[in-house]
GUNU-258918 format. One record per residue: y, z, x of N, C-alpha, C in turn. Coordinates in Angstrom, 2 decimals. Layout:
<recs>
REC     n_v     n_w     n_u    ca_v    ca_w    ca_u     c_v     c_w     c_u
REC       Y       Z       X       Y       Z       X       Y       Z       X
...
</recs>
This chain:
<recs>
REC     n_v     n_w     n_u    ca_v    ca_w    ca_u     c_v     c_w     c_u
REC   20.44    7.12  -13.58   19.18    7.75  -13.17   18.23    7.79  -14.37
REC   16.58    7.47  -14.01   16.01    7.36  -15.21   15.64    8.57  -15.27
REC   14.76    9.04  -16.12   13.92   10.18  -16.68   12.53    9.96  -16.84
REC   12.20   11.24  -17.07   10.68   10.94  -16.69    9.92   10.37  -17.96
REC   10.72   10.44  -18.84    9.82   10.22  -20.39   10.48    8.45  -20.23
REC   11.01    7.87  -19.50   10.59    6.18  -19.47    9.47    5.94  -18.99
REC    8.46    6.62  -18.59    7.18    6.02  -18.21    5.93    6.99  -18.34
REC    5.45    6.08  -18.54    3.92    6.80  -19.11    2.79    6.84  -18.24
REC    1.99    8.28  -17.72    1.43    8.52  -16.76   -0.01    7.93  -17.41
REC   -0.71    7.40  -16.55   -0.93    6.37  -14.80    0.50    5.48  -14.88
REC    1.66    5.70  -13.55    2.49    4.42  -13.82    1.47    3.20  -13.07
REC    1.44    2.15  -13.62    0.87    1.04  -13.15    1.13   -0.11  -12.65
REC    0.44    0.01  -11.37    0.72   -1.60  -10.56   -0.40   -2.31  -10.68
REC   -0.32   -3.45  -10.95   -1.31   -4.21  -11.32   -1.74   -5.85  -10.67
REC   -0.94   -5.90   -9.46   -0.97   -7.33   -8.59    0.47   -6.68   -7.58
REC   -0.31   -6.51   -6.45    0.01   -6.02   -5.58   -0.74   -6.58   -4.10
REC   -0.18   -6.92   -3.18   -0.55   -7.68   -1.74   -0.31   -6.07   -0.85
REC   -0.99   -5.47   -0.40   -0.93   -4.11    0.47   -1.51   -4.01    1.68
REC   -0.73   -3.55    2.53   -1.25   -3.58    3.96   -0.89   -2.07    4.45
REC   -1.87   -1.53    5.60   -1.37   -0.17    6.37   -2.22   -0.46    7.32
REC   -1.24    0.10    8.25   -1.85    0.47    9.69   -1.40    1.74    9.73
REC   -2.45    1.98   10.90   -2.62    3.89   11.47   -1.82    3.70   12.56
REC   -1.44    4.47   13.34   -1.29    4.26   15.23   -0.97    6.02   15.41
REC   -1.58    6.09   16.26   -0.78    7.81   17.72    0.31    7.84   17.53
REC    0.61    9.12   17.33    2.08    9.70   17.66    2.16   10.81   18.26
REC    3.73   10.77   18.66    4.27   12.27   19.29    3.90   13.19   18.92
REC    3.03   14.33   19.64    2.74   15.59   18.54    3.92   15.89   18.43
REC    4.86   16.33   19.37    6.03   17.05   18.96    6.73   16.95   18.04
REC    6.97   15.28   18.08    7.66   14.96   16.75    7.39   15.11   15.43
REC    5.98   14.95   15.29    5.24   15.21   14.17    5.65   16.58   13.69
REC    5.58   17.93   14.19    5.14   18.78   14.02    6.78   19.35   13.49
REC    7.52   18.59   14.53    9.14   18.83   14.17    9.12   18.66   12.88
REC    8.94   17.04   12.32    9.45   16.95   10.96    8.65   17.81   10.25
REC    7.06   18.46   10.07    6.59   18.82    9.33    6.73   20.46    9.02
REC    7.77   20.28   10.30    8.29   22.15   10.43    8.90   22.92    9.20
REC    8.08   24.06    8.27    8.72   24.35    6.69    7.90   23.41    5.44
REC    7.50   22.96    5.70    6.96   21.67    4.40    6.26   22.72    3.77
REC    5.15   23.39    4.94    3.86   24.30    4.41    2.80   23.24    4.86
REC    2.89   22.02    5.56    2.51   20.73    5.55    1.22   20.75    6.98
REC    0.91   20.38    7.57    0.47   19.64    9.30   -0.75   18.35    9.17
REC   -0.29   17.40   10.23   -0.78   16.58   10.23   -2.81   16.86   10.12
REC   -3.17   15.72    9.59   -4.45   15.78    8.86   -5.37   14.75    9.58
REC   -4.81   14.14   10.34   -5.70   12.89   10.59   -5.18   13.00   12.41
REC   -6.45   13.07   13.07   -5.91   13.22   14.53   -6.90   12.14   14.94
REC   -6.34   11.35   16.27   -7.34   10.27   16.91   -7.26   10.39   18.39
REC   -8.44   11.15   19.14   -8.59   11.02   20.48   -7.03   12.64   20.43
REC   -7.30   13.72   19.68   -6.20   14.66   20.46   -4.58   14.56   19.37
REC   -4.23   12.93   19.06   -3.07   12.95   18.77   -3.07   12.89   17.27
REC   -1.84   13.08   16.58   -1.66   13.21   15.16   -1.25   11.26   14.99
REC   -1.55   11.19   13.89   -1.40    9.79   13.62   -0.27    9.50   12.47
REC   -0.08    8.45   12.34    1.31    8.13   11.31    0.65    6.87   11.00
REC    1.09    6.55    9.25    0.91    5.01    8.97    1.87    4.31    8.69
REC    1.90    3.38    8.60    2.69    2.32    8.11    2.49    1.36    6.96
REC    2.79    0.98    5.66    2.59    0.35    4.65    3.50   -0.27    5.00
REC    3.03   -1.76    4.12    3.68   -2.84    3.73    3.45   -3.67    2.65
REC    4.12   -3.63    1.66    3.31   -3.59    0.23    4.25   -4.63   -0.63
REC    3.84   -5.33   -1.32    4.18   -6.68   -2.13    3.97   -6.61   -3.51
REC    4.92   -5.60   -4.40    4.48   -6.04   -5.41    5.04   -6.90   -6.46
REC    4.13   -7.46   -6.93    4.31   -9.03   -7.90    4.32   -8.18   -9.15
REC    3.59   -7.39   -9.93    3.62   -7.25  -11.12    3.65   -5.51  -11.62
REC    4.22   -5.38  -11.92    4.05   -3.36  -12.25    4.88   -2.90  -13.10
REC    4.36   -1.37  -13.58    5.58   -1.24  -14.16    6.65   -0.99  -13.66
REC    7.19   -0.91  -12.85    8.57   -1.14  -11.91    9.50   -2.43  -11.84
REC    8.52   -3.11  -11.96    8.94   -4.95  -11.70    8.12   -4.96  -10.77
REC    8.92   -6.21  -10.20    8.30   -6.76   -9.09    9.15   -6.52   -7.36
REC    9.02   -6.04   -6.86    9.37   -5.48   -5.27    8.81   -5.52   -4.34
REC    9.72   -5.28   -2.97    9.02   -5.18   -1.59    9.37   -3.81   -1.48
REC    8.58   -2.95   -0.24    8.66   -1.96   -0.38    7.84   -1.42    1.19
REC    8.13   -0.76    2.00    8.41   -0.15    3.71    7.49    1.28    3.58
REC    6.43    1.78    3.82    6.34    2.99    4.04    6.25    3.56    5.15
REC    6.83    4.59    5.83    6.69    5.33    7.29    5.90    6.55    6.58
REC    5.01    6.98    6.86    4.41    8.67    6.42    3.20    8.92    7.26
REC    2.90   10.25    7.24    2.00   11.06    8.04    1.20   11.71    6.65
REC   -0.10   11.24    7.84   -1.49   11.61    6.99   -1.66   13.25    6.93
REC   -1.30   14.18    5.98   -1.36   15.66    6.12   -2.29   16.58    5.17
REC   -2.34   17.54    5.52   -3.43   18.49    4.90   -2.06   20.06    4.45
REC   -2.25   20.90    3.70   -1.93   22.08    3.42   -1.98   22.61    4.97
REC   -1.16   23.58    5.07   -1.38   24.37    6.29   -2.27   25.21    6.85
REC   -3.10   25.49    5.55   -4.00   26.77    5.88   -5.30   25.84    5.93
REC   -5.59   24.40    5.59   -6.71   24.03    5.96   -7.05   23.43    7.77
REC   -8.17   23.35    7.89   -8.83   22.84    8.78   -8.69   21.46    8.92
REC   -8.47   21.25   10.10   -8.59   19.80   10.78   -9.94   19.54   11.91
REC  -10.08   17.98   11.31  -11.05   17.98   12.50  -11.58   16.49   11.98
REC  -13.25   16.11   12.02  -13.75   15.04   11.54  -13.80   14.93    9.82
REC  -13.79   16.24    9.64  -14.22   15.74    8.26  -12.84   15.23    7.08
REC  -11.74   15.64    7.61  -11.13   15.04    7.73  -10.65   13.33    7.38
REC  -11.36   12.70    8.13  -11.60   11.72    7.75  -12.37   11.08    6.94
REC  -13.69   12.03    6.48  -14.42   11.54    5.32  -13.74   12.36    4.27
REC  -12.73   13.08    4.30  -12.00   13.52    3.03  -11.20   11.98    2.50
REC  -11.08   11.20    2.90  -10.12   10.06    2.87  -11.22    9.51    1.33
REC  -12.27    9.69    1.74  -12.87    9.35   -0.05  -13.19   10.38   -0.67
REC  -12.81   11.37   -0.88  -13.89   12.59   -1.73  -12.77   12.50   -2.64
REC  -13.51   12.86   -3.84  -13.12   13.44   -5.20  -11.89   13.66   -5.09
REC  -11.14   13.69   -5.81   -9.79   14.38   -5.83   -9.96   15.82   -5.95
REC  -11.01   16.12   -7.22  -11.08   18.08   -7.18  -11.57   18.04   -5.85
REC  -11.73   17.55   -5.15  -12.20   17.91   -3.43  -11.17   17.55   -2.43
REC  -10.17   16.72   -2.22   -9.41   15.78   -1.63   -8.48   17.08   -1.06
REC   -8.42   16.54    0.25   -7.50   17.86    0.82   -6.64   16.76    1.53
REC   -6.62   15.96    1.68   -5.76   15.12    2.68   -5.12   14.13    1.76
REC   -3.39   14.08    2.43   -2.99   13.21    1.73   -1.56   12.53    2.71
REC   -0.75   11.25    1.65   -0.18   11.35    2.87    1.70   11.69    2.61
REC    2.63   12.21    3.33    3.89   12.85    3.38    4.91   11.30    3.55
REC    5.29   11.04    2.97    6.19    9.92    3.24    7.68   10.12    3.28
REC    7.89    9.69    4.94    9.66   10.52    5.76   10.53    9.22    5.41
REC    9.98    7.62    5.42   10.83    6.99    4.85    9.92    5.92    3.93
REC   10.84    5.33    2.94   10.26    4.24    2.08   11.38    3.31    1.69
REC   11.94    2.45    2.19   12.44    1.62    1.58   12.02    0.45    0.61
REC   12.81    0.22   -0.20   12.21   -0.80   -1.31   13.69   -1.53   -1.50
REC   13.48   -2.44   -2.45   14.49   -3.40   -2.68   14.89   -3.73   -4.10
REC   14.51   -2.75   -5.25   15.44   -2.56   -6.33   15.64   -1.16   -6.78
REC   16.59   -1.23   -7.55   17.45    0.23   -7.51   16.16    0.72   -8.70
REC   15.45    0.41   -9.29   14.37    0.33  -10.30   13.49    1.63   -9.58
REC   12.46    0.76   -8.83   11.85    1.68   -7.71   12.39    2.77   -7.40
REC   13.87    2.87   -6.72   14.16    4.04   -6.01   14.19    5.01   -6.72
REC   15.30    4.28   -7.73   15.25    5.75   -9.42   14.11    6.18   -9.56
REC   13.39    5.51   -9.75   11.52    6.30  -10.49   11.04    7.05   -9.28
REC   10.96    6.22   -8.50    9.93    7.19   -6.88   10.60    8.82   -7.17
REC   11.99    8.27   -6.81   13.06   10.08   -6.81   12.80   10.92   -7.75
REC   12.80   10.61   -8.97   13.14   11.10  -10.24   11.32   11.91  -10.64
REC   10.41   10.89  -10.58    9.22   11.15  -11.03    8.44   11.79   -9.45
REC    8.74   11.81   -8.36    7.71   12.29   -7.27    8.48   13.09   -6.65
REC    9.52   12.83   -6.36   10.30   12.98   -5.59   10.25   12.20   -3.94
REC    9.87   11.15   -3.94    9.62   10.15   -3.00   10.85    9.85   -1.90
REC   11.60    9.97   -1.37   12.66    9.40   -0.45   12.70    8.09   -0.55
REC   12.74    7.50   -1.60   13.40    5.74   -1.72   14.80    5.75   -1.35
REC   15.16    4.39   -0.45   16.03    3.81   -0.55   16.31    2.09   -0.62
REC   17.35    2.24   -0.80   17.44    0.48   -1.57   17.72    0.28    0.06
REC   17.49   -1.37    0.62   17.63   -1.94    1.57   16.66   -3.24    1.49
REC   17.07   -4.33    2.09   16.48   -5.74    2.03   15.30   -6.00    2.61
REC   14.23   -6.40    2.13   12.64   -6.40    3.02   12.44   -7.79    2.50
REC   11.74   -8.39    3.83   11.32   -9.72    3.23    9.65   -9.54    3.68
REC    8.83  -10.06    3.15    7.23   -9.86    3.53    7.01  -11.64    3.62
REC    6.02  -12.29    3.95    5.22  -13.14    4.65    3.88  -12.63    4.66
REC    3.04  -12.99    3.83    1.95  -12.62    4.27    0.89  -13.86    4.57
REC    1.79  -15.42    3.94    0.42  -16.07    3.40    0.61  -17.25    4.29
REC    1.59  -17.24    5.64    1.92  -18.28    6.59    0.54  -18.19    7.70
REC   -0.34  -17.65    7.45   -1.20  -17.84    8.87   -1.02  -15.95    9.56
REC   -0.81  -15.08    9.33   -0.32  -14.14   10.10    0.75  -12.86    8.94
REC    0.95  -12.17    9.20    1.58  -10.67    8.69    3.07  -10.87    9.58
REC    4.23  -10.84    8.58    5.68  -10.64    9.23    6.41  -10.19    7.80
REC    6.71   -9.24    8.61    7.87   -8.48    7.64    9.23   -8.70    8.39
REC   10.53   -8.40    8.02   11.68   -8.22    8.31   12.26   -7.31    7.37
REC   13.06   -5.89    8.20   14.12   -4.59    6.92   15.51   -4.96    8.01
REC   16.20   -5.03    6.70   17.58   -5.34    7.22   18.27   -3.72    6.81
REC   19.04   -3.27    7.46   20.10   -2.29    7.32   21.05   -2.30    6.02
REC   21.36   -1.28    6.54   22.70   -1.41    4.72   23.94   -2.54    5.03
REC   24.00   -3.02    6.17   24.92   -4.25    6.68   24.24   -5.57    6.57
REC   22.83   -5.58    6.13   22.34   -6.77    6.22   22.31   -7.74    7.47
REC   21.70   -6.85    8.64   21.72   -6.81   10.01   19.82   -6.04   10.26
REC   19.34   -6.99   11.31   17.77   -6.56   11.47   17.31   -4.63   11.60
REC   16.74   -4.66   11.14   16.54   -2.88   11.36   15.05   -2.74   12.37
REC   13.98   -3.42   11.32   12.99   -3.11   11.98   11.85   -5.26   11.74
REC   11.14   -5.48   12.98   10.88   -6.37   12.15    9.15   -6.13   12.89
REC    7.97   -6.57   11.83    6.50   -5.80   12.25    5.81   -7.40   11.59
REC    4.83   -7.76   12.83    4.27   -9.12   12.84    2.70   -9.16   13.36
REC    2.00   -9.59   13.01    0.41   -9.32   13.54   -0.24  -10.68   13.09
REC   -1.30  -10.64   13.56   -2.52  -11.99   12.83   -3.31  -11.02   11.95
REC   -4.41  -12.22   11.23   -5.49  -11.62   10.53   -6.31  -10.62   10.99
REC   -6.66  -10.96   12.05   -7.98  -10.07   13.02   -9.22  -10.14   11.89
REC   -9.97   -9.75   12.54  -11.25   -9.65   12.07  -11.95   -8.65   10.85
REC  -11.84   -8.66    9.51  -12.10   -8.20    8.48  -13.48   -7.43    8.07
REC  -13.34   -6.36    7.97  -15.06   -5.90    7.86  -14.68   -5.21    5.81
REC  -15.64   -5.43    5.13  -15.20   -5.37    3.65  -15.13   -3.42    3.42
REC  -14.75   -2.99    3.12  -14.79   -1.28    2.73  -15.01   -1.55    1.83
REC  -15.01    0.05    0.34  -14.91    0.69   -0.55  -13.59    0.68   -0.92
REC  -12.72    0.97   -1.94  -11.37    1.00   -2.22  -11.17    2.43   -2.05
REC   -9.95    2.70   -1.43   -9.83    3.98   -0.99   -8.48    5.08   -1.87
REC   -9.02    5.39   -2.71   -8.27    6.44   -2.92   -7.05    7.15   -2.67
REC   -5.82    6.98   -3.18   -4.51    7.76   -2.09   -4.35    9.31   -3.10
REC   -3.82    9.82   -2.34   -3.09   10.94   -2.57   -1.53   11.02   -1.66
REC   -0.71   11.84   -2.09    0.25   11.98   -1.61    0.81   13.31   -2.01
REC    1.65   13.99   -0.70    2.52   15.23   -1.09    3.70   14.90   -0.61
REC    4.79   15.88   -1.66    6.19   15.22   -1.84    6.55   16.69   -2.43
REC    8.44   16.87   -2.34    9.36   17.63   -2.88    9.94   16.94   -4.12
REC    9.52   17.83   -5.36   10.71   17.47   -6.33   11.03   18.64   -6.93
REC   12.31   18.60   -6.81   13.10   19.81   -7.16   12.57   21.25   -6.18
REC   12.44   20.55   -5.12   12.02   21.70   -4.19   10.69   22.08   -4.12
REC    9.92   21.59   -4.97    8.55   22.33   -5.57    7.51   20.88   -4.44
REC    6.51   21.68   -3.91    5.26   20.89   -3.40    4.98   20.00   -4.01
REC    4.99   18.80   -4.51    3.93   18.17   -5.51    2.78   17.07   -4.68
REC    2.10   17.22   -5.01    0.20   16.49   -5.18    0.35   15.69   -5.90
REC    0.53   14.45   -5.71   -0.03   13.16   -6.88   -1.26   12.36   -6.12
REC   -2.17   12.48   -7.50   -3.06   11.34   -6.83   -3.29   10.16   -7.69
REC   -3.63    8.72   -6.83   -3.36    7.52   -7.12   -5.10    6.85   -7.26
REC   -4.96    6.34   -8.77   -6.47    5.96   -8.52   -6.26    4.56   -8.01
REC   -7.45    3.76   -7.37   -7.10    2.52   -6.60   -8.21    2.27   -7.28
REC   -8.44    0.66   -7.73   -9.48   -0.32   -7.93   -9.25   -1.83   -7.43
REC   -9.95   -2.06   -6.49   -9.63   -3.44   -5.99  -10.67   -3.19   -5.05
REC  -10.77   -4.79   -4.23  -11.65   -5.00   -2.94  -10.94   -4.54   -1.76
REC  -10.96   -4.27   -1.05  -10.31   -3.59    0.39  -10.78   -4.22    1.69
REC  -10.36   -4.10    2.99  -10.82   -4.78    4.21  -10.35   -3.98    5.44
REC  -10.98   -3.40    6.47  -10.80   -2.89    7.73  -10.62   -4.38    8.29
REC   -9.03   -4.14    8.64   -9.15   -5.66    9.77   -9.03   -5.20   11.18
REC   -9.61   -5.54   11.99  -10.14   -5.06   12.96   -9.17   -5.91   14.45
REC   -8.42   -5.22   15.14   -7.90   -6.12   16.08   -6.49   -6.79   15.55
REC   -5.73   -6.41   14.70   -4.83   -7.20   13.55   -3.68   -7.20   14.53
REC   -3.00   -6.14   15.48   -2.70   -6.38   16.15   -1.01   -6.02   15.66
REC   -0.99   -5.56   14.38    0.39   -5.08   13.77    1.16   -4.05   14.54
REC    2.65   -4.90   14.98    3.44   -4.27   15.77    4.71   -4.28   15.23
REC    5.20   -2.80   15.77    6.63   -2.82   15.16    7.54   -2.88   16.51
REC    8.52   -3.71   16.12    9.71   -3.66   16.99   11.13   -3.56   16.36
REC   11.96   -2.28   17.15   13.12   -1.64   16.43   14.54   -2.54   16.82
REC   15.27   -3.01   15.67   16.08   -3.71   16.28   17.74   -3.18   16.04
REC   17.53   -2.03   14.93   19.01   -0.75   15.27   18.27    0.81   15.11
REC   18.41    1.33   16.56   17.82    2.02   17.02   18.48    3.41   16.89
REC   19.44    3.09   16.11   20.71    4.40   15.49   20.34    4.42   13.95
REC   19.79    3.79   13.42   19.38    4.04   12.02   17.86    5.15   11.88
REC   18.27    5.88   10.77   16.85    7.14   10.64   15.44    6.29   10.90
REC   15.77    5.26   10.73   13.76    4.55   10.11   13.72    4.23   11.63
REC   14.82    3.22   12.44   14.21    2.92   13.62   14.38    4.45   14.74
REC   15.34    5.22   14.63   15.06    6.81   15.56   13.70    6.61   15.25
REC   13.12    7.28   13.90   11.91    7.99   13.92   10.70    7.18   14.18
REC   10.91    5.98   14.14    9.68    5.04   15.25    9.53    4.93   16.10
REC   10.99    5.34   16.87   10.86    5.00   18.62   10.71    6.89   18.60
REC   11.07    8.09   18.26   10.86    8.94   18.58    8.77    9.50   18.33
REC    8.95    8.53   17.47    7.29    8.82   17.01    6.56    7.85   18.29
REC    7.08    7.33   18.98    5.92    6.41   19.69    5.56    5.16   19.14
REC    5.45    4.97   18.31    5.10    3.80   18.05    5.45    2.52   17.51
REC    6.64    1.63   18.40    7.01    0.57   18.26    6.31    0.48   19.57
REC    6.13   -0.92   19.42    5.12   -1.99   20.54    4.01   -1.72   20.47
REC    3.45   -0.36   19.55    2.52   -0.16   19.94    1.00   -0.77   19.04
REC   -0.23   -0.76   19.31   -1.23   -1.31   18.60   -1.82   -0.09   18.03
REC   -2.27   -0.90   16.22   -2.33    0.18   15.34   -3.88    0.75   15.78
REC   -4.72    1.75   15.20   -5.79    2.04   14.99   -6.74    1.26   14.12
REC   -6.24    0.88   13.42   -7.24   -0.05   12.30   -5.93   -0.41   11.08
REC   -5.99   -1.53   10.42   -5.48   -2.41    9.69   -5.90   -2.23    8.30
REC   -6.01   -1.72    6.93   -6.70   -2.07    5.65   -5.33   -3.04    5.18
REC   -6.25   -4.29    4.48   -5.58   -4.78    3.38   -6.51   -4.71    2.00
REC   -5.34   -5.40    1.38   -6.17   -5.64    0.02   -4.83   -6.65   -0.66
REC   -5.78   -7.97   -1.32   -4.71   -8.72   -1.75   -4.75   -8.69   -3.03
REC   -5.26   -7.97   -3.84   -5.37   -7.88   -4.89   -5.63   -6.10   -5.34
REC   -4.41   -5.63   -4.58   -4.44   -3.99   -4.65   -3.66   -3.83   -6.05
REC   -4.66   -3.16   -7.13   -4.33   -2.04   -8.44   -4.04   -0.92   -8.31
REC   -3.56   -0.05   -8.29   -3.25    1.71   -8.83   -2.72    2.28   -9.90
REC   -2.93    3.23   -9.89   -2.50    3.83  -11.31   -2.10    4.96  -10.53
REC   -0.63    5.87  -10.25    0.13    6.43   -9.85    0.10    7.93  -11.29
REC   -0.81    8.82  -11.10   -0.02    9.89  -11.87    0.57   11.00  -11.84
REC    0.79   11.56  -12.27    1.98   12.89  -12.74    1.62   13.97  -11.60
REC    2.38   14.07  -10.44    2.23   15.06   -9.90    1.62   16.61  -10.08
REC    1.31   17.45   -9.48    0.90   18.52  -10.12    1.62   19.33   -8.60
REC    2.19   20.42   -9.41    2.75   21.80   -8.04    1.97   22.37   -7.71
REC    2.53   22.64   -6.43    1.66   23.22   -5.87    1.77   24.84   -5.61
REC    1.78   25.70   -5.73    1.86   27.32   -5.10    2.13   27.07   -3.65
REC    2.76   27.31   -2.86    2.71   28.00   -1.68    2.97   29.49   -1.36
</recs>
């Protein structure tokens, strides 16, 4: 297990291929996992709480180089307000930034990653096999299980690209029990792809990642909107606790 003094805050990725989609989910389910965090979903569309999905390629960082799975829900503190603005919190300031996002699974594919995510965020990494495709004509991933057997596999086209702003992440996480807030500065070009059409389909439906997709609703289903960026930078720093 590493420590936190192997790396030096911003950790940095620096050539990175990144994709997320939004889609509807179960309130119930949502609200289940977020039951105790201090947590609730932050981002609602048409009524329902939403969940994203990453799919992220990285070529160069300080980590190495990896593939890497995110399942998480877009959330706010408990005592704030939900609603539209909400969504224009997705760019404000960080001293302003109330929304961020909770990540229930992340697989990646060296033991590198998992150590640091755990150790420095407290992130839920686990090691498991991801293959990405991004540059055949179309978006296909494949996560194999700890048997090296299909888990989950998520495939879409380009769709139609409208250019954004680079968007800012934040994230909340447990380490050592404690709330933590990290926020991630992003510099790169970005893209709303519009119509992309990214779908997940569960192929062991007894494993935690595929339960909580088919219990969340959304395998088969079509996302809300698509961002990529093929030339996604961040600089990842040092959590800060939170009081509850």
């Amino acid at each position: 297990m590493i420590t936190n003094q192997a790396y030096t805050f911003p950790v940095k990725f620096e050539d990175v291929h990144y994709i997320a989609s939004l889609y509807t989910a179960n309130t119930d389910k949502i609200n289940e996992i977020l039951h105790g965090t201090g947590l609730k979903a932050g981002l609602h569309f048409f009524g329902k709480p939403t969940v994203a999905l990453g799919l992220i390629k990285y070529k160069k960082s300080d980590l190495g180089a990896y593939n890497e799975i995110i399942l998480s829900i877009p959330v706010v503190q408990h005592h704030e307000k939900t609603g539209l603005s909400n969504w224009i919190d997705l760019y404000a300031n960080f001293n302003k930034r109330k929304g961020g996002q909770y990540i229930v699974h992340i697989p990646v594919t060296t033991q590198v990653s998992v150590d640091a995510g755990r150790t420095l965020w407290g992130y839920p990494k686990t090691r498991l096999p991801i293959t990405h495709d991004f540059e055949s004509g179309g978006i296909h991933t494949l996560l194999l299980n700890e048997s090296n057997k299909p888990l989950i596999t998520v495939s879409g086209n380009a769709g139609f690209e409208i250019p954004i702003p680079p968007m800012p992440l934040m994230t909340y996480s447990f380490l050592n029990e404690a709330l933590l807030k990290t926020t991630v500065n992003v510099s790169c070009n970005m893209s709303c792809k519009i119509n992309s059409g990214l779908t997940i389909r569960v192929a062991d439906p007894d494993h935690p990642i595929g339960k909580s997709i088919l219990d969340w609703g959304i395998e088969n289903r079509k996302p809300i909107f698509t961002i990529e960026s093929k030339q996604f930078k961040a600089g990842f720093n040092k959590g800060q606790i939170i009081a509850q």
